[in-house]
C-alpha positions in Angstrom: 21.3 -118.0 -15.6 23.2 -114.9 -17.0 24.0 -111.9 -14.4 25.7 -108.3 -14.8 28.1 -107.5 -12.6 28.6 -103.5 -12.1 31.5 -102.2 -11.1 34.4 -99.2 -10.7 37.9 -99.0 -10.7 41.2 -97.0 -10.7 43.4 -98.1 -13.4 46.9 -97.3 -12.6 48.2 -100.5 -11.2 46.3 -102.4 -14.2 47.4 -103.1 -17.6 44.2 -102.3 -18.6 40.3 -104.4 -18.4 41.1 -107.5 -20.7 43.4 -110.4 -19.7 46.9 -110.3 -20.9 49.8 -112.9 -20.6 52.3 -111.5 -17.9 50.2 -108.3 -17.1 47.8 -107.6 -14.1 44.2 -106.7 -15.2 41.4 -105.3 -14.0 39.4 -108.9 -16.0 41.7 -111.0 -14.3 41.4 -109.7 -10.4 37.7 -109.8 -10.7 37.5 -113.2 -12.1 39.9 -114.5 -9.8 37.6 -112.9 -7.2 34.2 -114.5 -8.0 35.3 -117.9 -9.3 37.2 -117.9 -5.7 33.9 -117.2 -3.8 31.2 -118.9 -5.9 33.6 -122.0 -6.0 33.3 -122.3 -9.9 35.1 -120.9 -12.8 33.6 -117.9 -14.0 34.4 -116.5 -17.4 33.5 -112.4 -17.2 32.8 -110.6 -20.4 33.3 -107.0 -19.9 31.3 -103.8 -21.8 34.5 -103.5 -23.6 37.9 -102.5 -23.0 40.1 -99.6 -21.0 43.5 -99.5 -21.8 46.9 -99.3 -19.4 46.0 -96.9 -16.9 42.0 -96.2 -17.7 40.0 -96.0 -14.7 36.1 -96.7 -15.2 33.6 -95.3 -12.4 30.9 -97.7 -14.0 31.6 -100.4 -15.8 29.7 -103.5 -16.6 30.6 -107.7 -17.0 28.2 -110.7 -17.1 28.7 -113.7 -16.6 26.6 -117.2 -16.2 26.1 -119.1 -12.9 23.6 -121.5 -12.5 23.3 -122.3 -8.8 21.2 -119.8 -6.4 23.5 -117.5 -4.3 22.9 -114.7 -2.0 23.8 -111.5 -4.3 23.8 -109.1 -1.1 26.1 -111.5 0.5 28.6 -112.3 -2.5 28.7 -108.6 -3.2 30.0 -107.8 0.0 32.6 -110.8 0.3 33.6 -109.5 -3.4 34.7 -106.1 -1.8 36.4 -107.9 1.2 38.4 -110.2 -1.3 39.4 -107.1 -3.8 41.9 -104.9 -3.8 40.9 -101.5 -2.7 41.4 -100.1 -6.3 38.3 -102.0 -7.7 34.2 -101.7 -6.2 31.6 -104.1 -7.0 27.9 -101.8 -6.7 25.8 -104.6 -7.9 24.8 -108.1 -9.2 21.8 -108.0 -11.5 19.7 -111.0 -12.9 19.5 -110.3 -16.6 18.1 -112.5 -19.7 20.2 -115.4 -21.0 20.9 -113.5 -24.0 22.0 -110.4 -22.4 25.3 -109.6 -24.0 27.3 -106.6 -21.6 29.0 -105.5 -24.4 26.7 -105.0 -27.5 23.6 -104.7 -26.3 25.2 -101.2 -24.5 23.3 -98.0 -26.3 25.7 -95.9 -25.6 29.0 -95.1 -23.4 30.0 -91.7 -22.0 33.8 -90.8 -21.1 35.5 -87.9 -19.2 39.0 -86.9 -20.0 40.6 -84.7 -16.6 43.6 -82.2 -17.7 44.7 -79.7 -14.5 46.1 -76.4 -15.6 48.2 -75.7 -12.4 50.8 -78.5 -10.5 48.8 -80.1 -8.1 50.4 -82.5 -6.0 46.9 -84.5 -5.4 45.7 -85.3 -8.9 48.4 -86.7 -11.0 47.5 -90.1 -10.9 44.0 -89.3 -12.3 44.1 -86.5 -14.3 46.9 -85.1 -16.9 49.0 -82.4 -15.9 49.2 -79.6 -19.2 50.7 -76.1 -18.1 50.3 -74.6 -21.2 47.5 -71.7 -22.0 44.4 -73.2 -23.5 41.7 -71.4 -25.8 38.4 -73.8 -24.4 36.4 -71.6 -26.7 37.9 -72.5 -29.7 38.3 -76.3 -28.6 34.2 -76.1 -27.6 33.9 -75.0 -31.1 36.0 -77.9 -32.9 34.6 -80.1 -30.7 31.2 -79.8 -32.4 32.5 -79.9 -35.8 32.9 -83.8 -34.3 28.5 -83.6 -34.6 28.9 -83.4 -38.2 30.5 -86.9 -39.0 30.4 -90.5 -38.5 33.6 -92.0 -39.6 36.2 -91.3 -37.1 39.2 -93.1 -38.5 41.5 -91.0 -37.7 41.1 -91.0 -34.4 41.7 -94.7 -34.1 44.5 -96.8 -33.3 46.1 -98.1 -36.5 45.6 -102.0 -37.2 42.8 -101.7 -35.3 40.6 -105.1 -36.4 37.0 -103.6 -36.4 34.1 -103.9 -39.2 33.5 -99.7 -39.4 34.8 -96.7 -37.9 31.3 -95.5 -37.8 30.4 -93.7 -34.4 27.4 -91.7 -33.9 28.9 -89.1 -31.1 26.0 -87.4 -28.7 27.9 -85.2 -26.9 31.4 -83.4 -26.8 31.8 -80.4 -24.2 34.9 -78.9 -22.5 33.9 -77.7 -18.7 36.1 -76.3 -15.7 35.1 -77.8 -12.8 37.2 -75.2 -10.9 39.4 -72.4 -12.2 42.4 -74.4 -13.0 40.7 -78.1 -14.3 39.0 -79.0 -17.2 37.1 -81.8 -18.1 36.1 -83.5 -21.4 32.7 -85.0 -21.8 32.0 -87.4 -24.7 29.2 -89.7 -25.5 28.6 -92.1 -28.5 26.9 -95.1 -29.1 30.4 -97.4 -29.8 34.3 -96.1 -29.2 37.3 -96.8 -31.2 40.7 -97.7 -29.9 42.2 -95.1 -28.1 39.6 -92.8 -30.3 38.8 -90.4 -27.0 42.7 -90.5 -26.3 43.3 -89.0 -29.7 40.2 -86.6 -30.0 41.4 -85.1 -26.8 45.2 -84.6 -28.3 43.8 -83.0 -31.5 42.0 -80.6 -29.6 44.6 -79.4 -27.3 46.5 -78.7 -30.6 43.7 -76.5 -31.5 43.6 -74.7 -28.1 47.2 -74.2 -28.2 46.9 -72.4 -31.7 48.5 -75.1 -33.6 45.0 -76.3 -35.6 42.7 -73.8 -37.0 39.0 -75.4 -36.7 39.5 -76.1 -40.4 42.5 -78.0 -39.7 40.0 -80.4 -37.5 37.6 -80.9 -40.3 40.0 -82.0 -42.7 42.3 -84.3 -40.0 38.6 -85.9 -40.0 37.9 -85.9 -43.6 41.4 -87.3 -43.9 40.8 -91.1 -42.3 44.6 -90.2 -42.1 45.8 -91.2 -37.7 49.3 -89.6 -38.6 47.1 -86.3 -39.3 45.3 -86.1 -36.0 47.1 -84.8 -33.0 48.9 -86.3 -29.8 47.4 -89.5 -27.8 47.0 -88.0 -24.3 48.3 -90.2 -20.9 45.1 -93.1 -20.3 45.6 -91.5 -16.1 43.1 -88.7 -17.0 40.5 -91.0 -18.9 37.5 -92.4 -17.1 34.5 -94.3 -18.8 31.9 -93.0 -16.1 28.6 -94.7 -17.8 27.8 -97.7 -20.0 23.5 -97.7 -20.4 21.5 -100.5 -21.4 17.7 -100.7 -22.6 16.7 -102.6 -19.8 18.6 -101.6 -16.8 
């Protein structure tokens, strides 16, 4: 029987979701945590990957178990046995051929930058004191509406079939007068693609990248055209959606 398990977590002690030699992770904790209390080894296959420092406020995993256990009663031993860094909301009964990570429609980040020194933020969002034109970067950041391929917003040596992405929905906010927050939605991500997207459009807000500078850093496929990657501590995957949940 395959499950989902649903989940949150602050990155900054993890070296990311997926196991790594030497390296605490986020995949690692969890499955240590359910293979200890369902008394089997469970292999977890997550919705995809956050790098060093990511934090997710949803984020899914399944895994396979065939015995009957009480999900109410596993969840809450799960939170007992974790550190307080990670949350387990949920256990679901899905198909057998549920897959978490590619049967997920769509995936929607937020990137958190505070304008002022705050002493109560830094872990989680990313600290730039500079004057920002959100105007302009609102207007580049539909020019992203327009195309498909995004690689040059991916990490280099990146193995993946395409760098196709269809993006939904790219919008600077303040959530109060001093931070902003990057909304971005798409049916698949590149490596470090929000990371980089977020970088180039600083540049623009600082003046450095006219919006016609975005459109060709684009139209390049070129990385070493597109602008800074920003610190993973202000980068949150907040949903992952599925056709049937």
């Amino acid at each position: 029987m395959r499950y989902f398990l649903e989940f949150a977590y602050n990155g900054t002690q993890y070296h990311g979701w997926q196991l790594q030699p030497n390296a605490k992770t986020v995949q690692e904790t969890l499955t240590n945590a359910i293979s200890t209390l369902l008394r089997k080894p469970i292999e977890l296959v997550g919705a995809g990957r956050t790098d060093a420092g990511v934090h997710a406020k949803q984020m899914y995993a399944h895994f396979d178990f065939d015995e009957v256990f009480d999900i109410d009663s596993i969840i809450q031993k799960m939170n007992s046995f974790l550190p307080e860094d990670i949350v387990v909301f949920d256990i679901i009964k899905v198909a057998d051929d549920a897959h978490a990570r590619f049967d997920a429609t769509d995936r929607t980040y937020e990137y958190h930058i505070h304008l002022h020194k705050d002493a109560f933020c830094n872990s989680l969002s990313y600290y730039h004191y500079r004057p920002l034109d959100v105007e302009k970067m609102n207007e580049a950041a539909k020019i992203l509406f327009e195309y498909e391929d995004f690689e040059c917003f991916s990490k280099t040596h990146t193995d993946v079939f395409t760098f196709n992405c269809a993006i939904y929905e790219a919008e600077w906010t303040f959530t109060e007068p001093n931070k902003l927050v990057f909304t971005i939605s798409a049916n698949r991500f590149l490596r470090n693609m929000v990371r980089a997207i977020v970088g180039t459009l600083i540049n623009v807000g600082l003046g450095k990248l006219s919006l016609e500078d975005f459109r060709k850093i684009i139209e390049s496929k070129n990385r070493g055209n597109a602008g800074f990657s920003v610190p993973g501590k202000g980068l949150f995957l907040t949903k992952v959606s599925y056709p049937y949940l």
